[in-house]
mmCIF file as gemmi writes it, N, C-alpha and C atoms, coordinates in Angstrom:
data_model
loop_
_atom_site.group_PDB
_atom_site.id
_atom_site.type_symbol
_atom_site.label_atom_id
_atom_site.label_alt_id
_atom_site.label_comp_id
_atom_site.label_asym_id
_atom_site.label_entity_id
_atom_site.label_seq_id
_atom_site.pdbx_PDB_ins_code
_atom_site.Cartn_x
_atom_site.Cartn_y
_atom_site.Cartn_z
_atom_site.occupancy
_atom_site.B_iso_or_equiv
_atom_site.pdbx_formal_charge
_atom_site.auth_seq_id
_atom_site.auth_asym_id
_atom_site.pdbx_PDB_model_num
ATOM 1 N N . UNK Axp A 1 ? 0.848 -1.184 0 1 0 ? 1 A 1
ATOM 2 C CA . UNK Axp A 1 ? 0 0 0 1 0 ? 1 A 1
ATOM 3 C C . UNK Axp A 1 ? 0.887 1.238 0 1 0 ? 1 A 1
ATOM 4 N N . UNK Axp A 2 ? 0.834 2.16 -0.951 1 0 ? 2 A 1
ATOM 5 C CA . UNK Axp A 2 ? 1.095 3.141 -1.133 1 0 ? 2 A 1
ATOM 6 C C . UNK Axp A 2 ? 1.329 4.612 0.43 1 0 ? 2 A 1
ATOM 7 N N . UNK Axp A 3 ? 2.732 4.602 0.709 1 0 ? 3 A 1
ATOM 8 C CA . UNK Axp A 3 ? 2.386 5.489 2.01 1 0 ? 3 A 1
ATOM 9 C C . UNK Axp A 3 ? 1.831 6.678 2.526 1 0 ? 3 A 1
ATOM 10 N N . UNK Axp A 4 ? 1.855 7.152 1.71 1 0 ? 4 A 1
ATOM 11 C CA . UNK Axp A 4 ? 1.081 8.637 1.191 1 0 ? 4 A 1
ATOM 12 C C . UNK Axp A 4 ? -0.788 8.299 1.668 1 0 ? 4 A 1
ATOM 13 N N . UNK Axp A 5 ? -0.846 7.248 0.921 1 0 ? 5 A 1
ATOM 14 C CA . UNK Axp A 5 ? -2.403 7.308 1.198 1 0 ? 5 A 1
ATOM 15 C C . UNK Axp A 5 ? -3.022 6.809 2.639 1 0 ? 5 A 1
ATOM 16 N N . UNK Axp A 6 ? -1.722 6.33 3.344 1 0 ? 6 A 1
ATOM 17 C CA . UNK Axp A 6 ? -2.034 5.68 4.857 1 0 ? 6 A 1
ATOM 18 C C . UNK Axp A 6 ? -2.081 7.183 5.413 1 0 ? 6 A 1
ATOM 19 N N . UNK Axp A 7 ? -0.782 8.121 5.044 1 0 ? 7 A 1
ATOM 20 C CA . UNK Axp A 7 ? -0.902 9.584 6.288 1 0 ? 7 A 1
ATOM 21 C C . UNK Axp A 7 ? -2.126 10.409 5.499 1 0 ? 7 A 1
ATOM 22 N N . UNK Axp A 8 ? -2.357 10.08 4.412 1 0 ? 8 A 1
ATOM 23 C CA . UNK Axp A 8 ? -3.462 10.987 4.156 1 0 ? 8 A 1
ATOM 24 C C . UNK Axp A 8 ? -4.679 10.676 4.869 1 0 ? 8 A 1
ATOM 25 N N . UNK Axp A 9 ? -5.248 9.285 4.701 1 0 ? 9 A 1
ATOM 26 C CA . UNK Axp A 9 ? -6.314 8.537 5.94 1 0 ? 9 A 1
ATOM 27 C C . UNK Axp A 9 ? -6.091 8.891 7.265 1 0 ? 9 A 1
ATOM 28 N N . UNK Axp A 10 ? -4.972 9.06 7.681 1 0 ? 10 A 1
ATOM 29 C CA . UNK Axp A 10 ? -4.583 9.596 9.113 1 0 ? 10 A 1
ATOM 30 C C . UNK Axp A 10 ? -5.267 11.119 9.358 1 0 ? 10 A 1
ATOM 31 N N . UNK Axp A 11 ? -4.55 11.898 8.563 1 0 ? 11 A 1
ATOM 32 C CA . UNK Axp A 11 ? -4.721 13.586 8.766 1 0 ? 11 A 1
ATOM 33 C C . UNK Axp A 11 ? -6.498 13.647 8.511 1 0 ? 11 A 1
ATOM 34 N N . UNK Axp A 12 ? -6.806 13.091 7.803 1 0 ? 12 A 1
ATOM 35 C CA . UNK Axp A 12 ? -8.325 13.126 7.77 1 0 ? 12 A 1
ATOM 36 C C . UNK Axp A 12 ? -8.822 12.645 8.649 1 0 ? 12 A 1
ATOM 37 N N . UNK Axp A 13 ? -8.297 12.058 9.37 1 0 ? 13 A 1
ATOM 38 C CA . UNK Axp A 13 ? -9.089 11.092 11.146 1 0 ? 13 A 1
ATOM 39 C C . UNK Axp A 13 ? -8.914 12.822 11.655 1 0 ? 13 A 1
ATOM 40 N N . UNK Axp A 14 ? -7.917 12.695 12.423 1 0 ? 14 A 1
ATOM 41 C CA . UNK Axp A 14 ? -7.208 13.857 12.919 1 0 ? 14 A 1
ATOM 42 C C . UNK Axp A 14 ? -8.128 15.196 12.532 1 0 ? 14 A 1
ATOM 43 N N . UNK Axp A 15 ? -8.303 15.441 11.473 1 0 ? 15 A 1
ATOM 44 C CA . UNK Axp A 15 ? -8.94 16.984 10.825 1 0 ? 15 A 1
ATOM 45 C C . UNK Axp A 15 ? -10.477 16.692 11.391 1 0 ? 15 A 1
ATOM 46 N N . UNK Axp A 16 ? -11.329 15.409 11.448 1 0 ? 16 A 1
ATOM 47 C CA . UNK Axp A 16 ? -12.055 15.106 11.657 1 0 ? 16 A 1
ATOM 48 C C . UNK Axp A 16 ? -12.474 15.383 13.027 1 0 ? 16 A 1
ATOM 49 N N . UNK Axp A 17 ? -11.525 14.716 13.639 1 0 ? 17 A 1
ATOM 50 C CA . UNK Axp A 17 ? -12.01 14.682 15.192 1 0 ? 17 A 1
ATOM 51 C C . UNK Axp A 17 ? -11.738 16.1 15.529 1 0 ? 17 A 1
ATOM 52 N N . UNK Axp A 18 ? -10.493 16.961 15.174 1 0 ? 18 A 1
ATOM 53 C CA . UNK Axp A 18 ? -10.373 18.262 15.474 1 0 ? 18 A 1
ATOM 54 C C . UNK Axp A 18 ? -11.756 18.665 15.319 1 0 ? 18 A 1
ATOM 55 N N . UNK Axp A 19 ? -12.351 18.846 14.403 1 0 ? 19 A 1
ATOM 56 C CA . UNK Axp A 19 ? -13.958 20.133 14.1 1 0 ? 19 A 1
ATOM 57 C C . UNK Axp A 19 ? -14.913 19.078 15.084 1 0 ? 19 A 1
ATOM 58 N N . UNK Axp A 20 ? -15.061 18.098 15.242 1 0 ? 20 A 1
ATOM 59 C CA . UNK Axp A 20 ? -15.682 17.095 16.185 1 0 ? 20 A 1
ATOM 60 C C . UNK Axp A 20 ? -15.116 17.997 17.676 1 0 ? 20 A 1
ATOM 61 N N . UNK Axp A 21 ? -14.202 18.418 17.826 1 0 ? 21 A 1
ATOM 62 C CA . UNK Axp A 21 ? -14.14 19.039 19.699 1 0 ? 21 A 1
ATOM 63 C C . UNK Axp A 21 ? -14.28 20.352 19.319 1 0 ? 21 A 1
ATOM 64 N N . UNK Axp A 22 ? -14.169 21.07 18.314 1 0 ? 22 A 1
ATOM 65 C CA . UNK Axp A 22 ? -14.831 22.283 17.819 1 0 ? 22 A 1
ATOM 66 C C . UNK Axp A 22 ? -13.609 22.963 17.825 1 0 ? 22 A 1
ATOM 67 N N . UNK Axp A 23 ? -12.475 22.836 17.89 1 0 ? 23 A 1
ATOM 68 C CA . UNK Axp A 23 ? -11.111 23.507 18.22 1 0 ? 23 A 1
ATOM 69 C C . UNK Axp A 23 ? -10.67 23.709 16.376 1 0 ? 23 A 1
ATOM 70 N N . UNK Axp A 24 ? -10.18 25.421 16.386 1 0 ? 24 A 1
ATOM 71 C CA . UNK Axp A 24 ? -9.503 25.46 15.585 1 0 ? 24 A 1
ATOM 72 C C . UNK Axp A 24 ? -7.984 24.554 15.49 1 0 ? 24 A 1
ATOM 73 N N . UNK Axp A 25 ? -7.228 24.709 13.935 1 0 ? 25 A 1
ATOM 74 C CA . UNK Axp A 25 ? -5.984 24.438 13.824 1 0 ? 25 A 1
ATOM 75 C C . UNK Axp A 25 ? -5.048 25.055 15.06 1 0 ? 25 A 1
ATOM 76 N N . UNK Axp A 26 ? -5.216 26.701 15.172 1 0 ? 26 A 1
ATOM 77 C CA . UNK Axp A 26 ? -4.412 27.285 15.847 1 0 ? 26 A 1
ATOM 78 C C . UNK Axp A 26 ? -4.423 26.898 17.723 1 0 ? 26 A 1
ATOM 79 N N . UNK Axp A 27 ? -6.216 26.485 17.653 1 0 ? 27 A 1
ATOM 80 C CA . UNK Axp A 27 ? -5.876 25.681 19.174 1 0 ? 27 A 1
ATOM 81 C C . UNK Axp A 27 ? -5.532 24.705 19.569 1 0 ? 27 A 1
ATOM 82 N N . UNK Axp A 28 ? -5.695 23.859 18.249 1 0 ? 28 A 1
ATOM 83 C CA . UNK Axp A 28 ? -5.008 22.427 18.192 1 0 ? 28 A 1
ATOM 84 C C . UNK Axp A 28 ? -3.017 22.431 18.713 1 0 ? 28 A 1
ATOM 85 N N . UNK Axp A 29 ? -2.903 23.181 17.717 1 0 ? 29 A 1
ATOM 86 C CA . UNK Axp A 29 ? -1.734 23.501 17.84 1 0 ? 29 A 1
ATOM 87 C C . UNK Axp A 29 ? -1.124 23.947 19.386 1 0 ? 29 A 1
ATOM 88 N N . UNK Axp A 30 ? -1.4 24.87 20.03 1 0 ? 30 A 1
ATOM 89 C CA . UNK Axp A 30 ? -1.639 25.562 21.391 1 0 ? 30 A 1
ATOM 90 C C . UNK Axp A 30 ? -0.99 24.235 22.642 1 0 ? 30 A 1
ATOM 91 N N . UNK Axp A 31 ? -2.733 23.744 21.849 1 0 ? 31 A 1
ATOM 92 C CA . UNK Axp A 31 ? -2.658 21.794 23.066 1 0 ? 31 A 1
ATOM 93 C C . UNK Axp A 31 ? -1.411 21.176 22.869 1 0 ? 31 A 1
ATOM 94 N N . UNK Axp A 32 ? -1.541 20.757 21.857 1 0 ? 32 A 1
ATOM 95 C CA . UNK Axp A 32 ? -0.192 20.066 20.795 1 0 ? 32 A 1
ATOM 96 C C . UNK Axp A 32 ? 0.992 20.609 21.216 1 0 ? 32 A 1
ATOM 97 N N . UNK Axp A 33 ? 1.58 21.987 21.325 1 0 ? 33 A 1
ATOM 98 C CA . UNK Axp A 33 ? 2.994 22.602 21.369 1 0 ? 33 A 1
ATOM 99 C C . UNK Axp A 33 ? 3.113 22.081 20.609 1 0 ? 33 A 1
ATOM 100 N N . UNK Axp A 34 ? 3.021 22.54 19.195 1 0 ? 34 A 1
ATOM 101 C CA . UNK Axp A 34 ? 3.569 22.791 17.883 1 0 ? 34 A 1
ATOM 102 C C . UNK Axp A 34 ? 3.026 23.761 16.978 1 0 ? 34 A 1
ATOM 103 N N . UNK Axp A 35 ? 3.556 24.153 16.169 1 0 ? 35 A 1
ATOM 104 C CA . UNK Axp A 35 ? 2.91 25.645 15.103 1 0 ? 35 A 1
ATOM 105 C C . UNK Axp A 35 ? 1.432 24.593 14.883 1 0 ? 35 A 1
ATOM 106 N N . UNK Axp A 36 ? 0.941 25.9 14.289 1 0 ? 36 A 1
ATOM 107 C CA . UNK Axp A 36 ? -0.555 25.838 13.104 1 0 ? 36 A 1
ATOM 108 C C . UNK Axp A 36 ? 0.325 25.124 12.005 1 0 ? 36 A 1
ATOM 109 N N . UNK Axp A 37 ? 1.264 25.667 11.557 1 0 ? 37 A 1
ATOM 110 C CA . UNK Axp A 37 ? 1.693 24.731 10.175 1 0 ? 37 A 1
ATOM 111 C C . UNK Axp A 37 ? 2.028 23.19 10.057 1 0 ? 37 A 1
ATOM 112 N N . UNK Axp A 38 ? 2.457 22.952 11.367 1 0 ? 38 A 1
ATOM 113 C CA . UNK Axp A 38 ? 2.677 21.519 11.522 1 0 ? 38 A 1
ATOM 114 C C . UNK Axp A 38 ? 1.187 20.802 11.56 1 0 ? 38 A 1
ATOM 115 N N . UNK Axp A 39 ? -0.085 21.514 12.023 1 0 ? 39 A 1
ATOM 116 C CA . UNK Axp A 39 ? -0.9 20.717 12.34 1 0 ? 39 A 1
ATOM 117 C C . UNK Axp A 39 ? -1.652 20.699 10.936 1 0 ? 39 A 1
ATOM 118 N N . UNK Axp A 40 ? -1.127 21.98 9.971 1 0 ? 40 A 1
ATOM 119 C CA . UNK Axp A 40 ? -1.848 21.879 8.688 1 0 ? 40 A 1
ATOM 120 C C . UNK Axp A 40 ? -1.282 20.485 7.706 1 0 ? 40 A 1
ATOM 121 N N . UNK Axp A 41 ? 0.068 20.549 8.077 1 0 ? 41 A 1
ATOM 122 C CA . UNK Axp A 41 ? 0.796 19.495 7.506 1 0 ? 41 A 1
ATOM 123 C C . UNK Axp A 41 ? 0.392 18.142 7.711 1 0 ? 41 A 1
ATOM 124 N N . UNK Axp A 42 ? 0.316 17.641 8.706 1 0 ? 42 A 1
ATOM 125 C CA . UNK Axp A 42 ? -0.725 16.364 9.77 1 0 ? 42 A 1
ATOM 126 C C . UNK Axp A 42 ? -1.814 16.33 9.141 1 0 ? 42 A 1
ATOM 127 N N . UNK Axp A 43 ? -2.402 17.459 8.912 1 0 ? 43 A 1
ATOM 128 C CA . UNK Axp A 43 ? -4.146 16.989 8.254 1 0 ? 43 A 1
ATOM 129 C C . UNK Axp A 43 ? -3.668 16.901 6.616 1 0 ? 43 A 1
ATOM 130 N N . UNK Axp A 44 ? -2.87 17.179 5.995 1 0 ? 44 A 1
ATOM 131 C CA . UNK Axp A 44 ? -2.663 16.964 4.934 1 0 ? 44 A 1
ATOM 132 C C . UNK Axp A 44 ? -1.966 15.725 4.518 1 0 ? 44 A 1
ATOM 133 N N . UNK Axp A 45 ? -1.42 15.186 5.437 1 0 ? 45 A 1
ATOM 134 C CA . UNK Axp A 45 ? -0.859 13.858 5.523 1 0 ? 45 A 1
ATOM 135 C C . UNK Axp A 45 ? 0.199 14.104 4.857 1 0 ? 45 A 1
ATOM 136 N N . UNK Axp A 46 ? 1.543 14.983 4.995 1 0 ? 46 A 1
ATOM 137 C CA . UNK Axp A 46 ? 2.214 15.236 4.433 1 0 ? 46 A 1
ATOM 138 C C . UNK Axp A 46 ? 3.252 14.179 5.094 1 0 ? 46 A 1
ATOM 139 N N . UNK Axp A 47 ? 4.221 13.683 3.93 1 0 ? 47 A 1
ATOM 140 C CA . UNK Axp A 47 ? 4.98 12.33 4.682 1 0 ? 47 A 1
ATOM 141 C C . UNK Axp A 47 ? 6.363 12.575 5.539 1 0 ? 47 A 1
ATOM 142 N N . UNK Axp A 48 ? 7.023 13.948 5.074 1 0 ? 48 A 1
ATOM 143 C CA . UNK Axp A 48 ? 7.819 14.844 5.85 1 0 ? 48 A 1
ATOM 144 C C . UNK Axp A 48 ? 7.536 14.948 7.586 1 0 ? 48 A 1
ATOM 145 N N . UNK Axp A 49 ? 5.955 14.72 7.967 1 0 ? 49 A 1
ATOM 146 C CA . UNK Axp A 49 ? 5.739 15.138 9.068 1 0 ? 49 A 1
ATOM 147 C C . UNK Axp A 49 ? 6.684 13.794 10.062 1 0 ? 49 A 1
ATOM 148 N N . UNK Axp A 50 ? 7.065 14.557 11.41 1 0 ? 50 A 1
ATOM 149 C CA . UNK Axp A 50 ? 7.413 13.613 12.179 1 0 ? 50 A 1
ATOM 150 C C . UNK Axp A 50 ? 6.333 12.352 12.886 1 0 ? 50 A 1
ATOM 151 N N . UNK Axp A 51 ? 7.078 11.293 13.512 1 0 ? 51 A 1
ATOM 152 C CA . UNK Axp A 51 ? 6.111 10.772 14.433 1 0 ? 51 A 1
ATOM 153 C C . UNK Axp A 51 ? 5.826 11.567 15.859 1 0 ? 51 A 1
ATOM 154 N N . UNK Axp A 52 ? 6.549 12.156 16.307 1 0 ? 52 A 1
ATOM 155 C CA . UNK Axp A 52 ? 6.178 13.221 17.516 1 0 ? 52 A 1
ATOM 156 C C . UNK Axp A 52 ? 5.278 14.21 16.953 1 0 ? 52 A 1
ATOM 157 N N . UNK Axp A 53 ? 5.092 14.731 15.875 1 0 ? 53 A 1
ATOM 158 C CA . UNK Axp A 53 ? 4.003 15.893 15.723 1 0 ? 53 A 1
ATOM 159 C C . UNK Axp A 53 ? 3.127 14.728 15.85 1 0 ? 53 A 1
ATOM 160 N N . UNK Axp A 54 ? 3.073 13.657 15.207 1 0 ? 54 A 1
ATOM 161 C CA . UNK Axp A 54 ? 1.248 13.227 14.783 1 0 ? 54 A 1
ATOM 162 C C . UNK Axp A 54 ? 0.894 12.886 16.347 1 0 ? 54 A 1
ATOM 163 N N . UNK Axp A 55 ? 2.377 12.59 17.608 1 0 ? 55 A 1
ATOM 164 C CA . UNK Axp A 55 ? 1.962 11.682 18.599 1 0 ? 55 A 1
ATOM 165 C C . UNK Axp A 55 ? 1.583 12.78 19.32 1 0 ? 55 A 1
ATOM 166 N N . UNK Axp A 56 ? 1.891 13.885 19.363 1 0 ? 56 A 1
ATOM 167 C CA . UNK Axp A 56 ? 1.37 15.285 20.483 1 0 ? 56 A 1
ATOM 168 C C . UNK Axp A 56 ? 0.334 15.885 19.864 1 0 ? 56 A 1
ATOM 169 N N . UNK Axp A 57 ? -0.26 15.48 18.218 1 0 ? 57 A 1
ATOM 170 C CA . UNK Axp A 57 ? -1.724 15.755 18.048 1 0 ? 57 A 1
ATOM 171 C C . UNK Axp A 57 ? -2.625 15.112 18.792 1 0 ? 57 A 1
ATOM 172 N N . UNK Axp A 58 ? -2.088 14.061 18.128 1 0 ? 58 A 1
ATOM 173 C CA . UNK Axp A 58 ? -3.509 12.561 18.847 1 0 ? 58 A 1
ATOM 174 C C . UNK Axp A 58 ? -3.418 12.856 20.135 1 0 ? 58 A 1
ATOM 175 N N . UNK Axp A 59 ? -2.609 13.016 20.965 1 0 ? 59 A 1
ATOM 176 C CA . UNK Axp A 59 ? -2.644 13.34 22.937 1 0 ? 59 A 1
ATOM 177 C C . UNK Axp A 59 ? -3.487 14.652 22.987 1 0 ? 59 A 1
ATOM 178 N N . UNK Axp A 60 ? -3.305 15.686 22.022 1 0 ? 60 A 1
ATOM 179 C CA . UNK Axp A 60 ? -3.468 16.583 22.303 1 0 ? 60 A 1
ATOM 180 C C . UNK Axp A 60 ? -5.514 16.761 21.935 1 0 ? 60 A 1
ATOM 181 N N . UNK Axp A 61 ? -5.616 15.041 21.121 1 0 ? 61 A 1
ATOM 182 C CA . UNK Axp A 61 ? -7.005 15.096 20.807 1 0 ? 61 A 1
ATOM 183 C C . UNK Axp A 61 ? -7.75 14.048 21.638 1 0 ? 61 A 1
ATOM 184 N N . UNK Axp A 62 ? -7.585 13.303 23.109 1 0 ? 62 A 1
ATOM 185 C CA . UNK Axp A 62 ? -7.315 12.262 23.325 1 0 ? 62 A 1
ATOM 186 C C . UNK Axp A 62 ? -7.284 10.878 22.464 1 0 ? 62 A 1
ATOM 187 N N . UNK Axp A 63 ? -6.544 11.215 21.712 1 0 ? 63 A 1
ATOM 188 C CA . UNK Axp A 63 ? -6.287 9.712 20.709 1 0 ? 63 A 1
ATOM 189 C C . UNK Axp A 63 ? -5.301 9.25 20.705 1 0 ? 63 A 1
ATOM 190 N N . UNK Axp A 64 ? -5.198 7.668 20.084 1 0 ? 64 A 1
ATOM 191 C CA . UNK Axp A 64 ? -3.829 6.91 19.932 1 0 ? 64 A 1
ATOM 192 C C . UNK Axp A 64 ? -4.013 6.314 18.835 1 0 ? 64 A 1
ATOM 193 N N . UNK Axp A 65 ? -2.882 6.083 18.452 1 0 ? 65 A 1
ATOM 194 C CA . UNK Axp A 65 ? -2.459 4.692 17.262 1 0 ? 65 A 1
ATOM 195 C C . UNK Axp A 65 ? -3.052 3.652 17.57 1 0 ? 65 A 1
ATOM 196 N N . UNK Axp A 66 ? -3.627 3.052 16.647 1 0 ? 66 A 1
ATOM 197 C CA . UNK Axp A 66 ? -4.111 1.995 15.92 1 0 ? 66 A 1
ATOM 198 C C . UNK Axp A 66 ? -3.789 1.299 15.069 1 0 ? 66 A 1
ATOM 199 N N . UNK Axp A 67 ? -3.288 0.052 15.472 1 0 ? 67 A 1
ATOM 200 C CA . UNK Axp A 67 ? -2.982 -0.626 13.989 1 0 ? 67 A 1
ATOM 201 C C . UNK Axp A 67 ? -4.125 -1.576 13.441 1 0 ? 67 A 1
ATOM 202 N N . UNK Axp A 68 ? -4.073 -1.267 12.167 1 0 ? 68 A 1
ATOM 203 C CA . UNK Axp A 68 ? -5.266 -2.424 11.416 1 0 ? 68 A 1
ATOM 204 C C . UNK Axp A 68 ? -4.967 -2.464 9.989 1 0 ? 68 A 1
ATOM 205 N N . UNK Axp A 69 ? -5.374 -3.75 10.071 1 0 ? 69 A 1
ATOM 206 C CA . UNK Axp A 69 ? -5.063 -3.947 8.335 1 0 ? 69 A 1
ATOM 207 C C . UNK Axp A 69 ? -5.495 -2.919 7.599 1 0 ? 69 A 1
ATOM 208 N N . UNK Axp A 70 ? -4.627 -2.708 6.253 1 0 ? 70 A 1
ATOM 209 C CA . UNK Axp A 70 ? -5.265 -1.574 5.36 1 0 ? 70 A 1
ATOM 210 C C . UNK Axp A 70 ? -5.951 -2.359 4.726 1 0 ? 70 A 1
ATOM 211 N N . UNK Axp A 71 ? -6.491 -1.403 3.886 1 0 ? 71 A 1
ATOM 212 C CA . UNK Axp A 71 ? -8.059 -2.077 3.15 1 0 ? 71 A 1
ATOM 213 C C . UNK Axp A 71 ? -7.609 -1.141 1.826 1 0 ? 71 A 1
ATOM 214 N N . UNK Axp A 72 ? -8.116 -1.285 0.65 1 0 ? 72 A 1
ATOM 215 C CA . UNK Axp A 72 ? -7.658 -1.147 -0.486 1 0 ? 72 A 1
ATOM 216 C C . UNK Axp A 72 ? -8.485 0.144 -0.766 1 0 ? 72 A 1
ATOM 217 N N . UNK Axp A 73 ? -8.062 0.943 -1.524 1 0 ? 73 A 1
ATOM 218 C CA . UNK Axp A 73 ? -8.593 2.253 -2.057 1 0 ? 73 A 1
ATOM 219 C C . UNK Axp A 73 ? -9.9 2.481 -2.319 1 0 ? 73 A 1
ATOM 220 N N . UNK Axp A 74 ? -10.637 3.244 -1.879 1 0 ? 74 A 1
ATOM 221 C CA . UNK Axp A 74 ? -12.294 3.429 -2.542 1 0 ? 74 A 1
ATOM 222 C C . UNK Axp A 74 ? -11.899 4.366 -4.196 1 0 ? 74 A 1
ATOM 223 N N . UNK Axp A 75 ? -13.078 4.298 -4.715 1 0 ? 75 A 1
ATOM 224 C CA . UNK Axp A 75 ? -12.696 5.275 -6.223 1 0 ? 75 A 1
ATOM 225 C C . UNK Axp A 75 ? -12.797 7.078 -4.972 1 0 ? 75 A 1
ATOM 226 N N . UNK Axp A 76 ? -13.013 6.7 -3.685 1 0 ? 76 A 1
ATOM 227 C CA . UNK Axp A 76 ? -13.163 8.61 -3.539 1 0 ? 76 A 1
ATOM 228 C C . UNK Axp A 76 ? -11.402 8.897 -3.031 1 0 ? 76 A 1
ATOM 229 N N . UNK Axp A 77 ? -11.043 7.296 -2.481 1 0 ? 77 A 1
ATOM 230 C CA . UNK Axp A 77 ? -9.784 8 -2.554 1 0 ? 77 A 1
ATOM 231 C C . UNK Axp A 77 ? -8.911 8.332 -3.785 1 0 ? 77 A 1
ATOM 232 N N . UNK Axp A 78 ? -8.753 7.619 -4.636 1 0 ? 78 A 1
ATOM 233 C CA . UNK Axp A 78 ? -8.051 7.613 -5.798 1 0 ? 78 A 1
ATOM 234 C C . UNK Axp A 78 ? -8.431 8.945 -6.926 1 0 ? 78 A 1
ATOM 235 N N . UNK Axp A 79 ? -9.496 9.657 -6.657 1 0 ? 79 A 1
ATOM 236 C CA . UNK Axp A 79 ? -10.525 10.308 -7.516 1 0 ? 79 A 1
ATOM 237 C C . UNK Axp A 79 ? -10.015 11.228 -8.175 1 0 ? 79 A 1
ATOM 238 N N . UNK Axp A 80 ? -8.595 11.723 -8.023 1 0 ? 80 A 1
ATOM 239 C CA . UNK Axp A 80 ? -7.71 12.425 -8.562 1 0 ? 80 A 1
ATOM 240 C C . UNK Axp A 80 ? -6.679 11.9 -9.265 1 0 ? 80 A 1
ATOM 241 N N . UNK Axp A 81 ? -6.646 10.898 -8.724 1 0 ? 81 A 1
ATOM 242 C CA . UNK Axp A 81 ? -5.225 9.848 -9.253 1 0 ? 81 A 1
ATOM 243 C C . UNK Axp A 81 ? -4.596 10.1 -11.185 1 0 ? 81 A 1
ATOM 244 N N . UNK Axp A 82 ? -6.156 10.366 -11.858 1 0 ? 82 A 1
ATOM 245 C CA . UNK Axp A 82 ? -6.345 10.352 -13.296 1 0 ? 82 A 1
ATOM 246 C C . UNK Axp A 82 ? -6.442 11.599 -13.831 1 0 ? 82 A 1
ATOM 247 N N . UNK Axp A 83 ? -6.551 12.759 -12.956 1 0 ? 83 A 1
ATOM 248 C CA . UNK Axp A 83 ? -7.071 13.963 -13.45 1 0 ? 83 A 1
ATOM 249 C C . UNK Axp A 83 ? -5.814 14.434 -14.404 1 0 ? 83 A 1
């Protein structure tokens, strides 16, 4: 599986649950101790990001890692893949 599309599934959990506690990026960040840009980076699933930013998001959202099998692409993830 392609790694890009695992941190992208990630940052979209993450972006998710953020507007789910109603907290902007910039308060995310605040909780977190790390910039707004790092947390924009995290929801973008950018692969540059560290494992300490994503691990002081998720604390900072009460969440943790999960491991589970990946499951293969829907057409909504790929939906650009062709453009």
């Amino acid at each position: 599986m392609d790694y890009s599309l695992i941190t992208t599934r990630l940052g979209e959990q993450v972006r998710q649950r953020r507007l789910n506690r109603g907290l902007t990026q910039a308060a995310l960040a605040s909780l977190a101790g790390i910039t707004r840009q790092k947390v924009i980076a995290v929801e973008k699933g950018d692969l540059s990001v560290g494992m300490m930013a994503y691990a002081r998001v998720l604390g900072a959202l009460d969440c943790e890692f999960t491991v589970v099998p990946a499951r293969m692409p829907t057409l909504d993830d790929i939906q650009g893949v062709f453009d």
